[in-house]
N, CA, C and O of each residue as an XYZ file, in Angstrom:
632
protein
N      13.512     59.030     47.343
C      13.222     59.327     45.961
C      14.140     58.503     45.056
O      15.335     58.542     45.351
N      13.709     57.622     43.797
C      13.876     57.130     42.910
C      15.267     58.056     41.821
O      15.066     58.856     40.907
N      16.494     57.601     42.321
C      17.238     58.348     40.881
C      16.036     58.322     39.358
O      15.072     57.560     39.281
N      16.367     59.175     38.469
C      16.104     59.544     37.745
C      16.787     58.504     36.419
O      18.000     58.378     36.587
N      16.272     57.758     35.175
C      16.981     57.271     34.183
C      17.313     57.889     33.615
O      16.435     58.532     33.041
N      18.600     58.216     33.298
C      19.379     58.829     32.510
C      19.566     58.380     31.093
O      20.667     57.829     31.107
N      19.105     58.320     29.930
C      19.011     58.010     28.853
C      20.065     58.974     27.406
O      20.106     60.167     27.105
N      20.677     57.910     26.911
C      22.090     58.485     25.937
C      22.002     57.629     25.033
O      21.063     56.854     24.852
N      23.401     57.771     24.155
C      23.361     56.896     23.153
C      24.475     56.170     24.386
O      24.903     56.468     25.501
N      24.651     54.741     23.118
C      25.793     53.925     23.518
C      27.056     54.352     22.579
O      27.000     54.700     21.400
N      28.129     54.245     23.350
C      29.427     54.066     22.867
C      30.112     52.639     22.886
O      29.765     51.596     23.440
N      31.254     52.962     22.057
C      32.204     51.531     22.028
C      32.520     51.020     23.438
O      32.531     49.798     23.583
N      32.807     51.888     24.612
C      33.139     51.113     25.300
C      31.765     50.443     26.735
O      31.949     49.951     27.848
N      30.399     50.785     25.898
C      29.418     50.225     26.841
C      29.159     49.124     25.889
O      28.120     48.574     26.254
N      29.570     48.636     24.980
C      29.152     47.479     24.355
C      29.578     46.080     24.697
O      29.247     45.148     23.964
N      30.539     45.828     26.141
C      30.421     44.644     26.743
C      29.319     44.456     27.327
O      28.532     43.533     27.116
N      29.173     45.696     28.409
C      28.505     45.871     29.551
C      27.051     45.570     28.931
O      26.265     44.822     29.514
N      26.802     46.080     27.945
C      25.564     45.967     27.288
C      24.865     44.522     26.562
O      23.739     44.184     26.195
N      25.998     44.011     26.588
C      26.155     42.563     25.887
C      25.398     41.459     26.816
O      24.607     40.532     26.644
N      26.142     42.132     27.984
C      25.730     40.909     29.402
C      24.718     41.590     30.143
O      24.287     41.021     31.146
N      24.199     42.860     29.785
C      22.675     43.034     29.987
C      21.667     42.474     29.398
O      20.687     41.940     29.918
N      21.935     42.613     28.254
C      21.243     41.917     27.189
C      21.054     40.486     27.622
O      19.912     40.039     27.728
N      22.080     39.764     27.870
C      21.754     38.340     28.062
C      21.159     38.379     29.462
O      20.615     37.276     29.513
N      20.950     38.922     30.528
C      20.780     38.823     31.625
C      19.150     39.521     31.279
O      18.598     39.641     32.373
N      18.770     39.720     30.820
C      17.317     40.261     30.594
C      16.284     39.234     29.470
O      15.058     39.129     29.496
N      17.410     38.466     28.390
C      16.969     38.273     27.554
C      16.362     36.530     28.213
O      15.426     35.826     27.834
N      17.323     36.346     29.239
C      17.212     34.932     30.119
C      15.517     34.765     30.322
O      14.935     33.813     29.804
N      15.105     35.349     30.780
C      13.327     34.968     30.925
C      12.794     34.462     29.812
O      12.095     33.477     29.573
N      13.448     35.679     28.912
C      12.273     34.961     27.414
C      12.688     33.824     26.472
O      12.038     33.378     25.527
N      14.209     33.344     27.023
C      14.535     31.965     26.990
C      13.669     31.071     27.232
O      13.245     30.285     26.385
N      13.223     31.123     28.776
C      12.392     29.834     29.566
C      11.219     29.814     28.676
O      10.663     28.715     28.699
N      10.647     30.707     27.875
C       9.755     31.055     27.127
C       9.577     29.536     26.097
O       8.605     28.799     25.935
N      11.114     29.487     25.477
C      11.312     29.462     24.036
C      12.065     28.261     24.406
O      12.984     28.196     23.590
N      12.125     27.499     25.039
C      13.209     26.199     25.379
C      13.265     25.736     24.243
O      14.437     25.839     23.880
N      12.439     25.115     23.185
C      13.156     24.962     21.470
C      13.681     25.662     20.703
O      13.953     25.439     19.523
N      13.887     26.696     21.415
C      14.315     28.023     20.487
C      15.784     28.091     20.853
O      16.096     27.543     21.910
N      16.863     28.758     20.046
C      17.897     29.717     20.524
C      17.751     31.331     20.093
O      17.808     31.728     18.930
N      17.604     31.958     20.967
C      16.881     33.357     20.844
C      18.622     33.999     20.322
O      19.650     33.707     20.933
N      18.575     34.732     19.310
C      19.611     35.538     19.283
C      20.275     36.575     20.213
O      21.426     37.011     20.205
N      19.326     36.819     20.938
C      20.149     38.242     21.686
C      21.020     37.197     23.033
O      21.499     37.683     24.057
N      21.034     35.968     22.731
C      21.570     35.423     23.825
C      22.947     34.812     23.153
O      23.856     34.231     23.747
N      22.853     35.085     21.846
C      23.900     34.373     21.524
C      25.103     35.321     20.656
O      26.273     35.110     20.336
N      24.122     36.489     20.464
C      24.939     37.416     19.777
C      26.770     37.554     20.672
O      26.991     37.127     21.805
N      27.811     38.244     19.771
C      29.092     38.521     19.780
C      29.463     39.446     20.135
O      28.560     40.255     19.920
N      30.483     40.059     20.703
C      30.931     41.132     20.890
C      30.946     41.715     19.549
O      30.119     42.580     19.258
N      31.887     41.279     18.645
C      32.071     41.464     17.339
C      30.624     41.866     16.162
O      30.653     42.607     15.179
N      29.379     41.014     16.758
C      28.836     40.969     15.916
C      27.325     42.143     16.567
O      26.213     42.207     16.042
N      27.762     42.860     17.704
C      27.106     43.982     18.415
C      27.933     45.078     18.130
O      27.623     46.262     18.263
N      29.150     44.564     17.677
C      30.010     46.247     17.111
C      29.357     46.397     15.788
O      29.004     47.520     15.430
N      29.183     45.452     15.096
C      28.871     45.385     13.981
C      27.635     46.286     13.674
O      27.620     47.377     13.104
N      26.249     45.314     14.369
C      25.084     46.446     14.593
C      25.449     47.757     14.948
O      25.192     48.652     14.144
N      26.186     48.115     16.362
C      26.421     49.109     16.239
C      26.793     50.369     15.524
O      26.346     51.480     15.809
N      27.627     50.112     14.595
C      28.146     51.188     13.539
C      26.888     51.175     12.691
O      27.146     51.878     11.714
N      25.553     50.676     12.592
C      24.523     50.453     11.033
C      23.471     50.998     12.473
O      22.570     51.357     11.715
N      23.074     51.226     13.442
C      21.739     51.160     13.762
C      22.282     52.370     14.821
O      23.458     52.728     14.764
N      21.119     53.111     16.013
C      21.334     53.690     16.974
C      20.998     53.137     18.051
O      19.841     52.934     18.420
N      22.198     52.801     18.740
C      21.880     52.020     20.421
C      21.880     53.110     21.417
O      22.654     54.067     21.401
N      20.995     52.901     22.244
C      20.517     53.789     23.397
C      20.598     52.780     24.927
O      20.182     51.630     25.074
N      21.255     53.640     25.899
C      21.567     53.058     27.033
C      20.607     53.943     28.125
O      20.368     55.121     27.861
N      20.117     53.377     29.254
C      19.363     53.642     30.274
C      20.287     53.554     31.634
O      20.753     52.438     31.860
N      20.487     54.218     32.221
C      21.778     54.302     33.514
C      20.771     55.206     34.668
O      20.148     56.246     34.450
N      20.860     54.424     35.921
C      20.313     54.550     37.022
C      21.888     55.110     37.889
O      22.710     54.218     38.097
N      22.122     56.056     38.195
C      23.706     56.570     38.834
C      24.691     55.817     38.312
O      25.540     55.141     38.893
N      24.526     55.972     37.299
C      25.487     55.291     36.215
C      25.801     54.162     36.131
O      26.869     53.693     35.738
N      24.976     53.702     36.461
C      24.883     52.085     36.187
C      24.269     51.572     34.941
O      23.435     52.446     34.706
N      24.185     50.827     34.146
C      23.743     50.860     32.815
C      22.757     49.709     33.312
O      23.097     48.684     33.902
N      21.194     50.168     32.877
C      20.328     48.791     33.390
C      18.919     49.085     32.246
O      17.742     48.747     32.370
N      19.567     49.794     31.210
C      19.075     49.246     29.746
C      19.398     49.762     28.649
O      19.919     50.864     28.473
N      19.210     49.270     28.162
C      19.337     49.396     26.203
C      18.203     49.238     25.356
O      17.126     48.885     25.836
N      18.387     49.538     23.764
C      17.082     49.571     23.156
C      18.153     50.030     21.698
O      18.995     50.928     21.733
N      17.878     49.250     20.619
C      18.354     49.680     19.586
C      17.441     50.393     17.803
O      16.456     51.054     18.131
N      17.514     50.375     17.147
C      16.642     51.166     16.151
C      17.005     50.900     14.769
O      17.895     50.049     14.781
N      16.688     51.277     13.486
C      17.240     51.755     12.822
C      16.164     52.064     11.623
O      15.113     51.426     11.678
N      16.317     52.860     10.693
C      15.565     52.698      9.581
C      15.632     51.892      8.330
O      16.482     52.047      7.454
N      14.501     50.867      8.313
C      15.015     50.056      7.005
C      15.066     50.016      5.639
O      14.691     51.163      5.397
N      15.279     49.472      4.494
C      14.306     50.154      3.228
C      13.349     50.406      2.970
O      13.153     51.096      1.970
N      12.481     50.029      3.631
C      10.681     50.570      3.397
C      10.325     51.513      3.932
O       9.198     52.007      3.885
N      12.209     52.266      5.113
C      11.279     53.636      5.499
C      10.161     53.518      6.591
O       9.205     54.285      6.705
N      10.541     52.037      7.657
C      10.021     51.953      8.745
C      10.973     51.694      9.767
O      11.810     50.795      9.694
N      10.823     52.640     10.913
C      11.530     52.283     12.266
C      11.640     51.523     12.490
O      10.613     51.137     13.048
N      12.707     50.432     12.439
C      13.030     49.432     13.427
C      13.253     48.922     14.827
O      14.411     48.573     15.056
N      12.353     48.801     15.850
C      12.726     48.808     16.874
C      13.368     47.340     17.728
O      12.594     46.383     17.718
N      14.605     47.153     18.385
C      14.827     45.706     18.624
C      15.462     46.178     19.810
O      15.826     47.293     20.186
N      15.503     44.848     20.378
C      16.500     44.669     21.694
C      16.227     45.355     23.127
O      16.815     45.232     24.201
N      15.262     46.022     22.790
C      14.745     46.382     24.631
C      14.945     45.286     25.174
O      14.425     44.214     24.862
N      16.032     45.574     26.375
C      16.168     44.961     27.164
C      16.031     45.648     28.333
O      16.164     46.858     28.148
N      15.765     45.274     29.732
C      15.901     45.964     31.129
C      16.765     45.176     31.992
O      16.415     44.007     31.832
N      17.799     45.239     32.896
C      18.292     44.364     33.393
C      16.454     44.193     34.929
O      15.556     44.931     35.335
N      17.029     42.458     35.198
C      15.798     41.556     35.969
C      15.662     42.602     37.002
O      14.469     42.838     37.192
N      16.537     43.401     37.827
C      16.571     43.689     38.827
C      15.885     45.028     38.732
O      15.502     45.313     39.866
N      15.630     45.780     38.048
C      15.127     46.762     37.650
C      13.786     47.394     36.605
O      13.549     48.551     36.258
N      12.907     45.811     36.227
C      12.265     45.658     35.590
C      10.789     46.153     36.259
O      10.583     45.985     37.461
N      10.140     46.556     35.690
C       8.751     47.347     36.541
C       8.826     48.396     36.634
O       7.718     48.899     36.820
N       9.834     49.279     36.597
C       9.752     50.364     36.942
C       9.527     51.778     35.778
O       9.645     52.989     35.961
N       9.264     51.202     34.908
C       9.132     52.257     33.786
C      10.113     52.631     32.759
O      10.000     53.221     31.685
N      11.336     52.007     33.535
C      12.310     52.043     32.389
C      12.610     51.691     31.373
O      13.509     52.187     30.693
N      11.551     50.282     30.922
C      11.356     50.046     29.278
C      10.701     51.105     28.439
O      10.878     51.312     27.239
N      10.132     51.565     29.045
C       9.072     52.320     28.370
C       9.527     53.629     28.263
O       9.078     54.425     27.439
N      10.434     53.892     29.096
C      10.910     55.311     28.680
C      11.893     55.288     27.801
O      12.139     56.274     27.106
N      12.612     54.103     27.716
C      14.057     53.719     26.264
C      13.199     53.608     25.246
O      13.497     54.160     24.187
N      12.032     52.915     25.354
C      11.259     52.559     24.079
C      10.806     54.234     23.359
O      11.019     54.516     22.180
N      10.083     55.301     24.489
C       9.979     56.384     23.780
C      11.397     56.920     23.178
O      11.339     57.427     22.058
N      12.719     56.850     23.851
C      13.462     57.808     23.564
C      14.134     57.296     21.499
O      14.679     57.983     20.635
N      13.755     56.035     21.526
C      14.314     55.336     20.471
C      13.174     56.034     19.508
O      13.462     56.949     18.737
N      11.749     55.455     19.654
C      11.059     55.978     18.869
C      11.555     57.458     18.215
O      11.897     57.676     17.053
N      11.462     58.617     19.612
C      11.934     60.077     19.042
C      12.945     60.040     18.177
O      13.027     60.934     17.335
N      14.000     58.889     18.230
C      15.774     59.297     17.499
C      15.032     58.945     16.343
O      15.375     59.711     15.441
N      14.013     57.990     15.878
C      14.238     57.761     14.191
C      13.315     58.766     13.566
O      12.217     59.051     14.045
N      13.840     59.314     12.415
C      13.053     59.622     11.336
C      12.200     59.253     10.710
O      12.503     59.191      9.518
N      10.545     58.753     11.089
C      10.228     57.763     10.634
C       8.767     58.377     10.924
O       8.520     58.746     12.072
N       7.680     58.510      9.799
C       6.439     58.110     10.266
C       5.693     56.943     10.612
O       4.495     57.116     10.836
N       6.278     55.502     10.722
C       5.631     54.332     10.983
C       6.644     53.973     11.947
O       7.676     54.641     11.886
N       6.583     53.082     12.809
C       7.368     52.070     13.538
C       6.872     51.049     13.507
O       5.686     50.811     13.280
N       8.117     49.966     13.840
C       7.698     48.473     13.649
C       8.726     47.802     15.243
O       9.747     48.170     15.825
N       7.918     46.893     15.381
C       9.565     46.120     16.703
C       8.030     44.578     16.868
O       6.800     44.590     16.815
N       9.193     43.409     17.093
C       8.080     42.380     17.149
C       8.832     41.689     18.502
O       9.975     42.056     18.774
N       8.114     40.618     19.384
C       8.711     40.273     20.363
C       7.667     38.504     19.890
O       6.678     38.402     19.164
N       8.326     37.538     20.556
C       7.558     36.468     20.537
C       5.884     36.388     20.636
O       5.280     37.457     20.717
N       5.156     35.176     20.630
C       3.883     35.075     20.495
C       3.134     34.756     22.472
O       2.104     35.022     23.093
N       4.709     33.928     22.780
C       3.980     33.666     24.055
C       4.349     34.649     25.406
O       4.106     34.407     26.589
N       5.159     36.088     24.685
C       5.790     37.031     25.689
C       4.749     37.971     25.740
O       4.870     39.083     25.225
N       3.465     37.505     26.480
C       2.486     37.814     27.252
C       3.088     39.033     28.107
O       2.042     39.561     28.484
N       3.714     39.496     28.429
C       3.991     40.746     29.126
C       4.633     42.100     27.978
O       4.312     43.281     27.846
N       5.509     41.351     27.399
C       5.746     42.641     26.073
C       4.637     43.086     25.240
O       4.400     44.218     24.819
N       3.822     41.696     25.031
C       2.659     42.202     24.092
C       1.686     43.365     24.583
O       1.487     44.394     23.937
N       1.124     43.068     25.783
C       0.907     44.170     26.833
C       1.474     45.396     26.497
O       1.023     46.296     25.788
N       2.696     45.293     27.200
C       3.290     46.647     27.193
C       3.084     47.445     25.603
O       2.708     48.610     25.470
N       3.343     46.738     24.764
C       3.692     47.546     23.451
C       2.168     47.827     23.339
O       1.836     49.012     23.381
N       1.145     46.826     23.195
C      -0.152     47.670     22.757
C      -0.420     48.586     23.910
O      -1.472     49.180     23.675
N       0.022     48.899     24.904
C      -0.188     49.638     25.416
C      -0.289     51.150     25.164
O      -1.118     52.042     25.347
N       1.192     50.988     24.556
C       1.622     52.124     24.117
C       1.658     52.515     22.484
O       2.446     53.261     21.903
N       0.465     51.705     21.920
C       0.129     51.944     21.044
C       0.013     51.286     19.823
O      -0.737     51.550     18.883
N       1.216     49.997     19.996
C       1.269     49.366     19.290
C       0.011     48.697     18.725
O      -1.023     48.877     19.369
N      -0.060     47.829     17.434
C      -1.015     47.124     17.146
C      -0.219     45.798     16.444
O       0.916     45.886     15.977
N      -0.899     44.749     16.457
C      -0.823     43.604     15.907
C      -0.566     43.649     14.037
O      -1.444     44.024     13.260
N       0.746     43.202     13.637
C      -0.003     43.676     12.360
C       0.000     42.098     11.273
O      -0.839     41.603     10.520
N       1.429     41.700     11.700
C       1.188     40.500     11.057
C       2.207     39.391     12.088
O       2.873     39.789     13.043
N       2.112     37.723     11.550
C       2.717     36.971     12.601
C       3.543     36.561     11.550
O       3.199     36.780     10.388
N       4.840     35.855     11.879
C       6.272     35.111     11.230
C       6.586     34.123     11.581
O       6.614     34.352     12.791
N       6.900     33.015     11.467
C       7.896     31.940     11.875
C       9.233     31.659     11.551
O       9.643     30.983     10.607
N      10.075     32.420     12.694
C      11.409     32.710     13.025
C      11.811     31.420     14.126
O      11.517     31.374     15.320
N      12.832     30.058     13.055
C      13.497     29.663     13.954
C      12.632     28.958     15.004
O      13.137     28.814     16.118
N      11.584     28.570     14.823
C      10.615     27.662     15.348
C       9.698     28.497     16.390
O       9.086     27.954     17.310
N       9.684     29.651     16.170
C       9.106     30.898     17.304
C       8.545     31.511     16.477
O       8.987     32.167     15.533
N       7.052     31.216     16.973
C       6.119     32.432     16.309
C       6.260     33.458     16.662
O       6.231     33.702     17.868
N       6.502     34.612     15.551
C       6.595     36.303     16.208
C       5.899     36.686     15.683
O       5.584     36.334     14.546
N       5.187     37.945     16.631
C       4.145     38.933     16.927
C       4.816     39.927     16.047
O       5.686     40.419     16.766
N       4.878     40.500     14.842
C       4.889     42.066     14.787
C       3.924     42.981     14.424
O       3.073     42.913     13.537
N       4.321     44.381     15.722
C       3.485     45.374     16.034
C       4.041     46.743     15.100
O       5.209     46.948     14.770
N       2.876     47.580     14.793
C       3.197     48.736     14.331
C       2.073     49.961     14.950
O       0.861     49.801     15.099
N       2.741     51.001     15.202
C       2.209     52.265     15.143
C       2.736     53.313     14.360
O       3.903     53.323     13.967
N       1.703     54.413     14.063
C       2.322     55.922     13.888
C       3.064     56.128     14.767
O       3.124     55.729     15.930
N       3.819     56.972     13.998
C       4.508     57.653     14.882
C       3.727     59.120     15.682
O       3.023     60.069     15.336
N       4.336     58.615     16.881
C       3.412     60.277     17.566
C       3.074     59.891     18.848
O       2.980     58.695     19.121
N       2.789     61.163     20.056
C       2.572     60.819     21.165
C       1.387     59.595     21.715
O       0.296     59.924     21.248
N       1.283     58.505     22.420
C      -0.001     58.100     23.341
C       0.581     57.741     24.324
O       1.757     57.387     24.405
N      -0.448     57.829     25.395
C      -0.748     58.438     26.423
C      -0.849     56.889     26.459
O      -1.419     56.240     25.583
N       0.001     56.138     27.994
C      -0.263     54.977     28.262
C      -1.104     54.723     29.122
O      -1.374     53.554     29.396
């Protein structure tokens, strides 16, 4: 039997550990983006404390091992922000995006959500309309077309 994901917030002192998850997950959607420099690969210690104190980070721990994250926040328009799902490689498939992604959704106060992932990350796009997301409008970020998705807020059934 499969330990169970244990899902929390993050503290100050999972914000290395979380740093080099992040980059270790975020590595695929690099190969994606080879003209690109994707931020979550380049972000700071300093500049993830930073987010930290303004947004809510959520950690995913398999026997206490930390093998994801997922961050949030509400913006001025009064829509959920969703960013940074990450899964570490080794642990990917197994449902554990999708269960950080609900637990983030539940923390915000929010009747709308929003979270966007690239144009050619053919597997996130998936996942999110899966779970409900929809297409709502596209951006050009940094030479990377991005996808952003929105739903209500509220249960579906994947």
């Amino acid at each position: 039997m499969r330990p169970a994901l244990v899902i929390g917030p993050a503290g100050p002192a999972d914000l290395p550990g979380l740093l080099a998850l992040q980059r270790r997950a975020y590595a695929s959607e690099a190969a994606l983006y080879p003209e690109a420099t994707l931020p979550p690969l380049t972000e700071t210690l300093a500049e993830l404390a930073a987010e930290a104190g303004r947004q809510t980070l959520l950690t995913g721990r398999l026997d206490g091992q930390l093998v994801a994250t997922v961050r949030g926040h509400v913006d001025a328009a009064g829509l959920g922000q969703i960013g940074r799902l990450a899964v570490d490689p080794d642990a990917q498939g197994q449902g554990h995006g999708t269960a950080l992604l609900g637990a983030i959704e539940a923390a915000l106060p929010v009747s709308t959500l929003e979270l966007f992932t690239g144009a050619r990350s053919s597997a996130n796009l998936r996942l999110y309309e899966r779970l409900g997301y929809r297409r709502h409008r596209t951006e050009v970020r940094g030479g990377v077309t991005m996808v952003f998705l929105r739903k209500p807020k509220g249960p579906v059934t994947p």
